[in-house]
C-alpha positions as MATLAB code, in Angstrom:
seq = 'XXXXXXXXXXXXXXXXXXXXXXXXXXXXXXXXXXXXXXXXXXXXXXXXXXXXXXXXXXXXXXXXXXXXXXXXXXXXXXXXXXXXXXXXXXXXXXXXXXXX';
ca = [
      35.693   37.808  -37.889;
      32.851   39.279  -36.096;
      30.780   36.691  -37.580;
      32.646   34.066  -36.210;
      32.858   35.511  -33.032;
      28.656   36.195  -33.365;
      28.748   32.506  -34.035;
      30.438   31.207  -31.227;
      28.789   33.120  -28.849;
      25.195   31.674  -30.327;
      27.232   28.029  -29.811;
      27.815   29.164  -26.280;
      24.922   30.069  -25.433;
      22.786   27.334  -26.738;
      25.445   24.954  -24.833;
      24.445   26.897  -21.762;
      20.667   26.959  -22.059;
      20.721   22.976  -23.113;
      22.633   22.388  -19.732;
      20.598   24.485  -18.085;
      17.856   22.434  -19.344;
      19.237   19.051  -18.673;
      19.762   20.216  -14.951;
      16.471   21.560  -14.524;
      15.340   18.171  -15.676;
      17.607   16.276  -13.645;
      16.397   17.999  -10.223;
      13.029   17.365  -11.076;
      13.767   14.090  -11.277;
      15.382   13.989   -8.243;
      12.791   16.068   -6.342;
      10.519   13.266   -7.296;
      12.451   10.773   -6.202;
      13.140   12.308   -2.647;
       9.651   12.943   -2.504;
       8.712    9.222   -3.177;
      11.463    8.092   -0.725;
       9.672   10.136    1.751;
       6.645    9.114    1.558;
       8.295    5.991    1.591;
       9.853    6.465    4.889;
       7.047    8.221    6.250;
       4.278    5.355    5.810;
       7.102    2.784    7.529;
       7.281    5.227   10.335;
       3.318    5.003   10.436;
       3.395    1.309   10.107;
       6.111    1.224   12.691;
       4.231    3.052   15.423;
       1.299    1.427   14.663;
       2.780   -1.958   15.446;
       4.187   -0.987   18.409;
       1.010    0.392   19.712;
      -0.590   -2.963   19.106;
       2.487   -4.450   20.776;
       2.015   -2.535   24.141;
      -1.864   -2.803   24.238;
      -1.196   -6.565   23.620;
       1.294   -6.000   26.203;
      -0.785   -4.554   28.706;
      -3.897   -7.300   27.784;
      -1.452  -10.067   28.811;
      -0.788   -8.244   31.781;
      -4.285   -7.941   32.873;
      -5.020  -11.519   32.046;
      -1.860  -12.598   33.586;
      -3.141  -10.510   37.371;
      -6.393  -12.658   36.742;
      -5.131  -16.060   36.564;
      -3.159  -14.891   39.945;
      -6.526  -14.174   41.684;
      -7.818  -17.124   40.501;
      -5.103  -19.347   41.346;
      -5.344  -18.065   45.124;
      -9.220  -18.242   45.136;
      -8.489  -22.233   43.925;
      -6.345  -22.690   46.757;
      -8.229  -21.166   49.116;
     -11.055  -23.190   48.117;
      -9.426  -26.607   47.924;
      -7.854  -26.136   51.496;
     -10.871  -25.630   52.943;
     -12.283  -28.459   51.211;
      -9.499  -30.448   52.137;
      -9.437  -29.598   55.933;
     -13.564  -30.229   55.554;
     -12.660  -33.614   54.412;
     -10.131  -34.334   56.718;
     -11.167  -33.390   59.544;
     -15.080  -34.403   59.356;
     -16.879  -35.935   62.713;
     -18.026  -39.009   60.119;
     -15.735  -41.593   58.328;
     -15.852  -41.104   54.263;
     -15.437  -43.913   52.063;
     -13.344  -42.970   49.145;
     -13.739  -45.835   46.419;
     -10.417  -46.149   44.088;
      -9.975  -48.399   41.243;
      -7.570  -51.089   41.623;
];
């Protein structure tokens, strides 16, 4: 009997140690694969902040260009009413020639 008993004992404990082993090798499996999905998630929250700072200095580019064009349209008008009030009201006639 105690030989059976020795025997299942050995069973038992090579059950345990080959479970053992199969769940070691299971978490390191899974470690890797958390540790891929991070880095994963990690370079699209790098590419994510990097597109949005392009987006805001693009942003802010269009904004500068945009206050430009606003000078520049007031400077134009500026410039064409006093070009018009030269032309209009002139001491000598103009002849302005128009295709018919």
């Amino acid at each position: 009997m105690k030989n059976k008993s020795d025997l299942q004992s050995s069973r038992q404990a090579a059950s345990k140690q080959a479970a053992s082993s199969q769940e070691s090798e299971l978490r390191q499996r899974a470690e890797a694969l958390h540790s891929q999905r991070n880095r994963q998630e990690s370079q699209t929250q790098i590419d994510s902040l990097s597109l949005i700072h392009e987006l805001e200095v693009h942003q802010i580019q269009l904004e500068m260009q945009n206050e430009e064009l606003r000078q520049m349209q007031v400077q134009l008008e500026a410039t064409r009413s006093k070009y018009s009030d030269l032309f209009d009201f002139a001491p000598v006639g103009y002849l302005t020639p128009t295709v018919a």
